[in-house]
RODO-2510 file (C-alpha; in nm, 4 decimals, decimal comma):
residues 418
     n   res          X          Y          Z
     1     x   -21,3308    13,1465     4,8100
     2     x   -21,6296    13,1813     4,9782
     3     x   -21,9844    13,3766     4,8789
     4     x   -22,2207    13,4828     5,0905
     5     x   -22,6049    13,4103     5,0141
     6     x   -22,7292    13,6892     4,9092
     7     x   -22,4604    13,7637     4,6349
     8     x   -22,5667    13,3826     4,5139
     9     x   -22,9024    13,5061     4,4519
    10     x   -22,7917    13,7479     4,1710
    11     x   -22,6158    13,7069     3,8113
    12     x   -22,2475    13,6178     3,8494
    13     x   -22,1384    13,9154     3,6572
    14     x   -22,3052    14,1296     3,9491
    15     x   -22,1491    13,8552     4,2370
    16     x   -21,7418    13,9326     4,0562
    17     x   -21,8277    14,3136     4,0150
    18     x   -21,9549    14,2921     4,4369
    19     x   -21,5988    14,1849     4,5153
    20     x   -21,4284    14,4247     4,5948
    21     x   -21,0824    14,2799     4,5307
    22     x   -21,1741    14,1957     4,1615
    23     x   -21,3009    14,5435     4,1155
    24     x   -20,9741    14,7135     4,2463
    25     x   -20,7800    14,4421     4,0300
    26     x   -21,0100    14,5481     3,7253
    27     x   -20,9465    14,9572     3,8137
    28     x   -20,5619    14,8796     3,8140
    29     x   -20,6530    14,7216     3,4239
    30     x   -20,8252    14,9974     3,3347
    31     x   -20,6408    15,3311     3,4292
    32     x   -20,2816    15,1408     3,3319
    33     x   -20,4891    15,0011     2,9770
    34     x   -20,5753    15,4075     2,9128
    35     x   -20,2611    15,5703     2,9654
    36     x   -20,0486    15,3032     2,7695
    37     x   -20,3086    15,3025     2,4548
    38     x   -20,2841    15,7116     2,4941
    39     x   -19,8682    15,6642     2,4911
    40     x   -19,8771    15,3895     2,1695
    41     x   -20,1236    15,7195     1,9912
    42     x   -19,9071    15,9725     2,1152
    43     x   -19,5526    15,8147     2,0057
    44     x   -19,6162    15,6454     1,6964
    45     x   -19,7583    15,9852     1,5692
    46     x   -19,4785    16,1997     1,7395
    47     x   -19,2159    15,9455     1,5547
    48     x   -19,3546    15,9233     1,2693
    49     x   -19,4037    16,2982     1,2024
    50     x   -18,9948    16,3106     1,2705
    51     x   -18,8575    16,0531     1,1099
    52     x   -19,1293    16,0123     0,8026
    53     x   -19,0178    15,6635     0,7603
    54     x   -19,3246    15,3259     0,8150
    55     x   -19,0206    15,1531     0,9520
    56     x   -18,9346    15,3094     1,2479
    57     x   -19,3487    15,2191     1,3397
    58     x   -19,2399    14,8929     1,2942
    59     x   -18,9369    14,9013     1,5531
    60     x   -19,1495    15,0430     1,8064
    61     x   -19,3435    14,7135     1,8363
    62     x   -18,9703    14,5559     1,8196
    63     x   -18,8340    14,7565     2,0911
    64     x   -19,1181    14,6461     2,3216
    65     x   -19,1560    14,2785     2,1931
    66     x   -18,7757    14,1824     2,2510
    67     x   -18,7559    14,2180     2,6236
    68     x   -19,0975    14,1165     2,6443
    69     x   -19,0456    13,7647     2,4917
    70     x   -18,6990    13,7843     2,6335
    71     x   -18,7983    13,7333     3,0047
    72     x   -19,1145    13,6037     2,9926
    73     x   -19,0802    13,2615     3,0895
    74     x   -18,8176    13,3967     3,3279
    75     x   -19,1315    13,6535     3,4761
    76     x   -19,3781    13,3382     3,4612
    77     x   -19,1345    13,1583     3,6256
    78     x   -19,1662    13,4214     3,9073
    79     x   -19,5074    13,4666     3,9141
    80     x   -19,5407    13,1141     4,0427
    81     x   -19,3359    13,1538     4,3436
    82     x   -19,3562    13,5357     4,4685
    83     x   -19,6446    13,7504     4,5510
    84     x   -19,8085    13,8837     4,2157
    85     x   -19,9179    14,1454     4,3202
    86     x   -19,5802    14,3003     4,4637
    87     x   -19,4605    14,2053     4,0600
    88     x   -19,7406    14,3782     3,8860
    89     x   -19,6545    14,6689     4,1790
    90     x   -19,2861    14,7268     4,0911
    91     x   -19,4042    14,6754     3,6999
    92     x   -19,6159    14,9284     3,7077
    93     x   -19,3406    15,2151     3,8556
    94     x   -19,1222    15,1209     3,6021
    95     x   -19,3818    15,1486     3,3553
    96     x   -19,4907    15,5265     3,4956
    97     x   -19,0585    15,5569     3,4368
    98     x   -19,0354    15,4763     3,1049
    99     x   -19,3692    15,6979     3,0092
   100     x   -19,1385    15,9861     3,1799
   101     x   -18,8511    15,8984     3,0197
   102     x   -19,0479    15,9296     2,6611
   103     x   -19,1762    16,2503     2,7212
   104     x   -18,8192    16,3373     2,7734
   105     x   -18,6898    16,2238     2,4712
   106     x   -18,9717    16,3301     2,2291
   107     x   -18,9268    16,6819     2,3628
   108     x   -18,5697    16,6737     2,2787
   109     x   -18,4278    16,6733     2,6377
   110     x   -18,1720    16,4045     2,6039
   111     x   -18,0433    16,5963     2,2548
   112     x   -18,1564    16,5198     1,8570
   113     x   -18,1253    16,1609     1,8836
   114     x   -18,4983    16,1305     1,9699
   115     x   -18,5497    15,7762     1,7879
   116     x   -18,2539    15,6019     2,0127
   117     x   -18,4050    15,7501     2,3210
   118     x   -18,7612    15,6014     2,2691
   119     x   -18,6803    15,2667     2,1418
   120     x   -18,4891    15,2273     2,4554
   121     x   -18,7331    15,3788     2,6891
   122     x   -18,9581    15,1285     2,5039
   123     x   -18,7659    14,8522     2,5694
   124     x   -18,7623    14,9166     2,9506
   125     x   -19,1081    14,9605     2,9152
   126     x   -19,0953    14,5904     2,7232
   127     x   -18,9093    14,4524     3,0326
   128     x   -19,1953    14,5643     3,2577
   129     x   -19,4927    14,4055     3,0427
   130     x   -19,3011    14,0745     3,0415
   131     x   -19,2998    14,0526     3,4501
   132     x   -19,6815    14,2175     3,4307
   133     x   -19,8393    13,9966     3,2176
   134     x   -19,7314    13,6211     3,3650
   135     x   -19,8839    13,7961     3,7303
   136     x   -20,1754    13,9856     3,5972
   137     x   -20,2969    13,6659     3,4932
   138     x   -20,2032    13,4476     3,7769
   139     x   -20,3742    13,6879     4,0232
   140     x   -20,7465    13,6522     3,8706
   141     x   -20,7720    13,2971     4,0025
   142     x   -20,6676    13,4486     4,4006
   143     x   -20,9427    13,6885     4,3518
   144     x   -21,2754    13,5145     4,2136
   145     x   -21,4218    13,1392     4,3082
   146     x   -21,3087    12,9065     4,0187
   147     x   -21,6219    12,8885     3,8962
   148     x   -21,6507    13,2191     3,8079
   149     x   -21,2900    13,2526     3,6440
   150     x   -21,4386    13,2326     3,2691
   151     x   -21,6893    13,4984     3,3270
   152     x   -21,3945    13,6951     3,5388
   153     x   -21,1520    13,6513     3,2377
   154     x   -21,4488    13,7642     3,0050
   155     x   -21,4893    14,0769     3,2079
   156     x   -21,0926    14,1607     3,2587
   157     x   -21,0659    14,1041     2,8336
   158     x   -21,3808    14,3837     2,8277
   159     x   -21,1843    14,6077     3,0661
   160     x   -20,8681    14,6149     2,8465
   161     x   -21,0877    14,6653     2,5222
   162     x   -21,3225    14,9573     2,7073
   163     x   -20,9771    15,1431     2,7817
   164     x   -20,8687    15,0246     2,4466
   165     x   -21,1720    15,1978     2,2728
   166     x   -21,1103    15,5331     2,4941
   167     x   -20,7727    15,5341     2,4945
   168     x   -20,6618    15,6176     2,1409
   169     x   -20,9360    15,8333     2,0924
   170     x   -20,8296    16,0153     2,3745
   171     x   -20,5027    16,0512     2,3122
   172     x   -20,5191    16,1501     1,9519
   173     x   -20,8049    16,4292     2,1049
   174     x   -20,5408    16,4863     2,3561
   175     x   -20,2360    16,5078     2,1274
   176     x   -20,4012    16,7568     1,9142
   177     x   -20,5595    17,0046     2,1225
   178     x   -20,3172    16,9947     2,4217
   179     x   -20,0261    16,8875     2,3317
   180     x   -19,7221    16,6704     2,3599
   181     x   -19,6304    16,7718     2,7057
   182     x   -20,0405    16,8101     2,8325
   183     x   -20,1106    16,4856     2,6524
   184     x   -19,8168    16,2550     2,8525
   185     x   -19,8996    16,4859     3,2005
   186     x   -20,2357    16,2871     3,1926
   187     x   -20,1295    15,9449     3,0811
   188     x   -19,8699    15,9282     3,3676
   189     x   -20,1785    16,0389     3,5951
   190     x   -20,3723    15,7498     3,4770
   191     x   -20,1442    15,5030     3,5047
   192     x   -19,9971    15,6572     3,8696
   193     x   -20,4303    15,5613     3,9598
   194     x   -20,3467    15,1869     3,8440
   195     x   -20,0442    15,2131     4,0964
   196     x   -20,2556    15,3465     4,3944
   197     x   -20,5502    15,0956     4,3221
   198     x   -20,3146    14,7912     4,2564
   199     x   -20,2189    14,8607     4,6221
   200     x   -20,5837    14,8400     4,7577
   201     x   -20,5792    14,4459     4,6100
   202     x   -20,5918    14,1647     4,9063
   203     x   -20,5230    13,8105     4,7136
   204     x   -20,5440    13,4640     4,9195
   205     x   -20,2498    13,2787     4,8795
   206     x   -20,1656    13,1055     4,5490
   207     x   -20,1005    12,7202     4,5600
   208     x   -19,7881    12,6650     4,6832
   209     x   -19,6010    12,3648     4,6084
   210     x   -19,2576    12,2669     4,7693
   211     x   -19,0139    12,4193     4,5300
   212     x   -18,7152    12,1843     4,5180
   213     x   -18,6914    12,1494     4,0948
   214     x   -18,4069    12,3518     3,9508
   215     x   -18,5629    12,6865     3,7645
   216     x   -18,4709    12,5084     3,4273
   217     x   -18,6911    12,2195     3,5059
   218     x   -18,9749    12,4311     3,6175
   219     x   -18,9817    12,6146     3,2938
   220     x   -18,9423    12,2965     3,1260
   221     x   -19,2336    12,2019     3,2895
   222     x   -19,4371    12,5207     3,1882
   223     x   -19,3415    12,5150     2,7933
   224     x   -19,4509    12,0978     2,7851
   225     x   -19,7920    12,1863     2,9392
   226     x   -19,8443    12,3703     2,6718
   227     x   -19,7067    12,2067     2,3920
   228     x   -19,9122    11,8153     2,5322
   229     x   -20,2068    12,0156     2,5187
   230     x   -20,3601    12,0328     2,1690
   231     x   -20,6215    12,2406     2,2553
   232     x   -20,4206    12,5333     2,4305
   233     x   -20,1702    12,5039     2,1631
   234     x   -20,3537    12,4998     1,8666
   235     x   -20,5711    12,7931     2,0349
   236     x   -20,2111    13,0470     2,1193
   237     x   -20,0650    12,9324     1,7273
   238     x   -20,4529    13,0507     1,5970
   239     x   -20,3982    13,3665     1,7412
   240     x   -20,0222    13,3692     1,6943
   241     x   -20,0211    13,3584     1,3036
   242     x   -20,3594    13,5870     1,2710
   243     x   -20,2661    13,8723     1,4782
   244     x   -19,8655    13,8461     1,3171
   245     x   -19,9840    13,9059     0,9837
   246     x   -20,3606    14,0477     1,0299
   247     x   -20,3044    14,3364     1,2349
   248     x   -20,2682    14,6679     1,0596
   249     x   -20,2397    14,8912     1,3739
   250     x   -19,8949    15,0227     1,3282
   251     x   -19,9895    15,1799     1,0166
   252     x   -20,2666    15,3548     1,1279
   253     x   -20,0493    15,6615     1,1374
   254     x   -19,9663    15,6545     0,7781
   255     x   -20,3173    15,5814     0,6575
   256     x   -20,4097    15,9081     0,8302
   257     x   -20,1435    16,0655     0,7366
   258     x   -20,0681    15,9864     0,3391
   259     x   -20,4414    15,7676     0,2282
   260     x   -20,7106    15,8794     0,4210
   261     x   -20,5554    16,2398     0,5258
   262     x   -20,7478    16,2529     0,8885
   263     x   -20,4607    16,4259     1,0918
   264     x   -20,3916    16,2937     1,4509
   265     x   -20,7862    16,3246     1,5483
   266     x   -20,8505    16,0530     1,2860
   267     x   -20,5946    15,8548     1,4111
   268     x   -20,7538    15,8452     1,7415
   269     x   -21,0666    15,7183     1,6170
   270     x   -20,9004    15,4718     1,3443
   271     x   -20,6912    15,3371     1,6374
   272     x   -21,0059    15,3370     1,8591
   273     x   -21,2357    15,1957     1,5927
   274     x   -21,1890    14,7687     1,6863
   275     x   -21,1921    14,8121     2,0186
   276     x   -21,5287    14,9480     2,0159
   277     x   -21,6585    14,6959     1,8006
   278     x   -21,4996    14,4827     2,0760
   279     x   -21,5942    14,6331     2,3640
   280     x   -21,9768    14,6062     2,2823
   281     x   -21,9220    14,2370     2,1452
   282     x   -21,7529    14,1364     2,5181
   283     x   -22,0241    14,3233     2,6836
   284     x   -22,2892    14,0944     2,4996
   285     x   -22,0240    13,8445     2,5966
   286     x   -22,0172    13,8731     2,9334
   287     x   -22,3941    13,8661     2,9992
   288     x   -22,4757    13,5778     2,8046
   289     x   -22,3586    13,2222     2,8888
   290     x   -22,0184    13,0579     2,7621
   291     x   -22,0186    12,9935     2,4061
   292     x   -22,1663    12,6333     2,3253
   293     x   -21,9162    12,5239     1,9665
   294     x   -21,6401    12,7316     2,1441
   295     x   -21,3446    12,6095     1,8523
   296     x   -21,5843    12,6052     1,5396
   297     x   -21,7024    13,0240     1,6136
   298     x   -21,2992    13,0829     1,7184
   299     x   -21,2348    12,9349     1,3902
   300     x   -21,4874    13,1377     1,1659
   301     x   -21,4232    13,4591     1,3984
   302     x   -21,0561    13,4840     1,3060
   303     x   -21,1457    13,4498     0,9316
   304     x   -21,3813    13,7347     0,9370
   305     x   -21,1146    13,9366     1,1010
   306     x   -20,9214    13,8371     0,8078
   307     x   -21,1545    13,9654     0,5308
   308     x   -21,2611    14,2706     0,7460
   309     x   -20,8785    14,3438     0,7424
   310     x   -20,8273    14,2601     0,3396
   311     x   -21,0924    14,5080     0,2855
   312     x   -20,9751    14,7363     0,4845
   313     x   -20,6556    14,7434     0,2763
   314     x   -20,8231    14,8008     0,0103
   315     x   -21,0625    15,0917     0,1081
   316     x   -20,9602    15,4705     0,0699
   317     x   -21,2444    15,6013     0,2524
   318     x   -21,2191    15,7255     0,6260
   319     x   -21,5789    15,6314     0,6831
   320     x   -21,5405    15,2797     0,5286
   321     x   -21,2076    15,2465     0,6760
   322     x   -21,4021    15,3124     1,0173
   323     x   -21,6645    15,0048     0,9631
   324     x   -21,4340    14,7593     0,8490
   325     x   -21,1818    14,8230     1,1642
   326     x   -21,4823    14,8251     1,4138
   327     x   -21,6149    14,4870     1,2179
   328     x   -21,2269    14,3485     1,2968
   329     x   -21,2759    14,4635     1,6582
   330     x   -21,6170    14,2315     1,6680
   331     x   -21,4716    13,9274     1,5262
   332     x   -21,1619    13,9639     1,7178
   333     x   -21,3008    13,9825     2,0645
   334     x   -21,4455    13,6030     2,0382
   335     x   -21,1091    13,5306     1,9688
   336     x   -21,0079    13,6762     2,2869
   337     x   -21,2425    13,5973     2,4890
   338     x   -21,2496    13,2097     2,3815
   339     x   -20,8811    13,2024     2,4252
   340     x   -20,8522    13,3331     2,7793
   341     x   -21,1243    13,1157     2,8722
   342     x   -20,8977    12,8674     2,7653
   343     x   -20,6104    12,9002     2,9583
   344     x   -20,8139    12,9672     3,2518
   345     x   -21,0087    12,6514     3,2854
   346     x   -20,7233    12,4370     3,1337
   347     x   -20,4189    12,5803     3,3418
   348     x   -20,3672    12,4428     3,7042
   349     x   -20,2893    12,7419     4,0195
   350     x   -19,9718    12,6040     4,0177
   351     x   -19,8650    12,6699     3,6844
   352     x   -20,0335    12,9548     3,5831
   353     x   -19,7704    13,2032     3,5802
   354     x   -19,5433    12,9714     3,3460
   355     x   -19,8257    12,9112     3,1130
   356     x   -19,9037    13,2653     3,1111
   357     x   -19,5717    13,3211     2,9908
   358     x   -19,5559    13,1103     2,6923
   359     x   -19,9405    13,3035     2,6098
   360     x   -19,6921    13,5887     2,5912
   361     x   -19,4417    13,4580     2,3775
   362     x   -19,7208    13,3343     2,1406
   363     x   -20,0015    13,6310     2,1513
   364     x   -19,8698    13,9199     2,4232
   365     x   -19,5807    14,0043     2,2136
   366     x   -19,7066    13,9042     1,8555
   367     x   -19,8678    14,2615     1,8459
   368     x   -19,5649    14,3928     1,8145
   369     x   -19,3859    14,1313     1,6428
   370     x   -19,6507    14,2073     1,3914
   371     x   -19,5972    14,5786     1,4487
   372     x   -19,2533    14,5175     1,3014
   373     x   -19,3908    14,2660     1,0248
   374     x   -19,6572    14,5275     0,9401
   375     x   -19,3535    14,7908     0,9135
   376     x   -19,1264    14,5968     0,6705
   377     x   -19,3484    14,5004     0,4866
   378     x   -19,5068    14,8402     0,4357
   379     x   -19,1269    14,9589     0,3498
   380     x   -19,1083    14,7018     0,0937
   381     x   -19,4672    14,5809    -0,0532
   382     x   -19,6699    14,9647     0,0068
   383     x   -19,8708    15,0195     0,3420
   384     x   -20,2011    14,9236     0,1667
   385     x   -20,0555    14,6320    -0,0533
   386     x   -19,8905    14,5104     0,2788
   387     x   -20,2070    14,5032     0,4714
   388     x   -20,3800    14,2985     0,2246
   389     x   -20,0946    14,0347     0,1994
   390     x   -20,1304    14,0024     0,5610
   391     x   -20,4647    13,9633     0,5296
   392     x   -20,4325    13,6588     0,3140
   393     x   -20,1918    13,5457     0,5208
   394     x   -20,4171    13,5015     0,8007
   395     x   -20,7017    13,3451     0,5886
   396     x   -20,4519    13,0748     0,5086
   397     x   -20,3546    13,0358     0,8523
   398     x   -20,7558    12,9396     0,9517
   399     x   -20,8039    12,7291     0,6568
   400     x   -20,5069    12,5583     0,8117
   401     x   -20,5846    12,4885     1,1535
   402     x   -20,9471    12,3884     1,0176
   403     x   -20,7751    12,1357     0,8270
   404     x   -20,5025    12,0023     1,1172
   405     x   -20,6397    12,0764     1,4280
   406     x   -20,9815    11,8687     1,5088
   407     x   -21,0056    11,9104     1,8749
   408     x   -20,9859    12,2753     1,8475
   409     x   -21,2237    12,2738     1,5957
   410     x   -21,4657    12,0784     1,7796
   411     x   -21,4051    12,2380     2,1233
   412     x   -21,7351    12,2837     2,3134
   413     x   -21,7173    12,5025     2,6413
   414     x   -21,9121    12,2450     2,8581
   415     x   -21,6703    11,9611     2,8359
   416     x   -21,4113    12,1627     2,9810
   417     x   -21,6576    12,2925     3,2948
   418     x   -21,4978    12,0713     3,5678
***
């Protein structure tokens, strides 16, 4: 892809944000990140406050992580050989759908069986995120030169936290001074913007190769790329195992609720609390050069998510509660950041939608997964005893991969620069 002088002359961050293709692509991210962190506020809450019961909080992230996993090497599969941006298109209608349907359902229009009706508008919604992901992905590398996709996935992983930050707040704000019906009327605006601007995108062409291999090999293909490469595979099972048993997100509505007794406004701000630690941590990210021991401050990043989280647990005061789930946002985001800079710079055009994929079955859908693990074992352990067990979990996990996975651990950024 070519630049023209002048944008050489300044920073790259200023060169991706000049293009206008990237910032359309980055628009879509943003407006469709807002109105589905507003939904995950708005729902959990709304079930919660019917049903009374940590578990169903736990099914939501099932409902949305079985069809996700489900099709995803399927959707990687076609992200490879159709335009992405048509996929992420027709994703993002049926996403809009499934927002409408909810709204339906939690306003009692389909009858009293509210909880049936959202898990299964969340599991078309689950269906959707598998095909988005795998193309979302792909499409970064038609947009920016290649050597400018680390800093471009840097600034697409700030996009998603930025919304992430607003977006619960928002919603809680939303939810409690507006209403149910107020509250989904401007999520489905938002993510109707991501629609329109998704539509603005012009991508080259991908790297096409001549597809004569069965789908079965092709996927194949995908999964062994992964699994030959130590450093992409120790990287996904990292964040895999860490984000399964660290995250404590799902809960959030009961530690409002029943611990530190915030009401749906502290909920926002609990639920918006890491990604604002994250958001200003990828900002200083992506204005400062690649990090230099990439796998050695991965490594001690993920463990300082795990004590931030272990604390957390343990704390009963909102305020507290606050600093340790920002201080989990920070340590996080080099996590994410490090990790898509991964699979960018390891992961050929040609495969990139496959590879994408498996990312989803390891980290897109653990949130949930560990949504569901976060549920259970609130129903069976206590929501705070639960949170530290995970906690521990995920400190075991590092001290692991420290131990069994040397070229992670001694990944530097500048070897991988080809």
């Amino acid at each position: 892809m070519a630049v023209s002088k002048e944008l050489m002359k300044q920073s790259n961050t200023n060169i991706l944000l000049r293009i206008s293709n990237f910032r359309n692509f980055l628009l879509t991210r943003l407006c469709l990140t807002l109105g589905f962190q507003m939904q995950a506020v708005i729902v959990g809450w709304e079930l919660f406050k019917i049903t009374k019961d940590p578990f169903s909080l736990g099914l939501i992230g099932l409902a949305e992580a079985i069809p996700a996993i489900g099709i995803a090497l399927y959707a990687g599969h076609i992200a490879d050989i159709y335009n992405r941006k048509s996929i992420m298109r027709i994703a993002i209608l049926v996403l809009l759908a499934s927002s409408f349907g909810l709204n339906l359902a939690l306003n009692k229009a389909f009858g009293e069986s509210v909880s049936f009706w959202v898990f299964s508008f969340i599991f078309v919604g689950g269906i959707a995120r598998g095909f988005y992901g795998p193309a979302s992905f792909s499409l970064i590398s038609q947009l920016v030169p290649r050597d400018m996709l680390a800093r471009a996935s840097t600034l697409n992983s700030t996009t998603w936290q930025f919304a992430a930050v607003v977006g619960p707040a928002f919603g809680g704000f939303a939810y409690a001074y507006i209403g149910l019906k107020g509250s989904f009327a401007i999520l489905s605006a938002l993510m109707f913007l991501s629609f329109v601007a998704v539509n603005f995108i012009k991508a080259s062409k991908p790297v096409q190769l001549v597809q004569t291999e069965p789908i079965l090999i092709r996927l194949k293909e995908g999964i062994g790329f992964v699994f030959n490469n130590k450093i992409i595979l120790s990287a996904l099972s990292l964040d895999l195992f860490s984000v399964l048993f660290g995250g404590a997100t799902a809960l959030l509505p009961i530690f409002a609720d029943e611990i530190l007794k915030t009401g749906p406004e502290g909920l926002g701000f609990l639920r918006a609390a890491p990604s604002f630690g994250a958001v200003l941590t990828m900002i200083y990210l992506s204005m400062r050069k690649p990090i230099h021991k990439a796998g050695e401050v991965l490594l001690k990043a993920v463990a300082a998510f795990g004590l931030s989280m272990l604390f957390f647990g343990l704390s009963e005061s909102f305020w507290l509660s606050l600093v340790l789930l920002f201080l989990s946002g920070v340590f996080d985001s080099f996590s994410v950041v490090i990790r898509s800079n991964i699979l960018q710079l390891y992961t050929p055009d040609h495969m990139r939608g496959r590879v994408s994929s498996v990312n989803t079955i390891f980290i897109g859908s653990s949130n949930e997964i560990g949504a569901f693990e976060s549920g259970l074992a609130a129903k069976l352990l206590g929501t705070a005893q639960s949170v530290v067990f995970g906690a521990c979990m995920t400190l075991g996990v590092v001290g692991l991969t420290w131990w069994k996975a040397p070229s992670l651990k001694a990944l530097k950024f500048e070897d991988s620069q080809h």
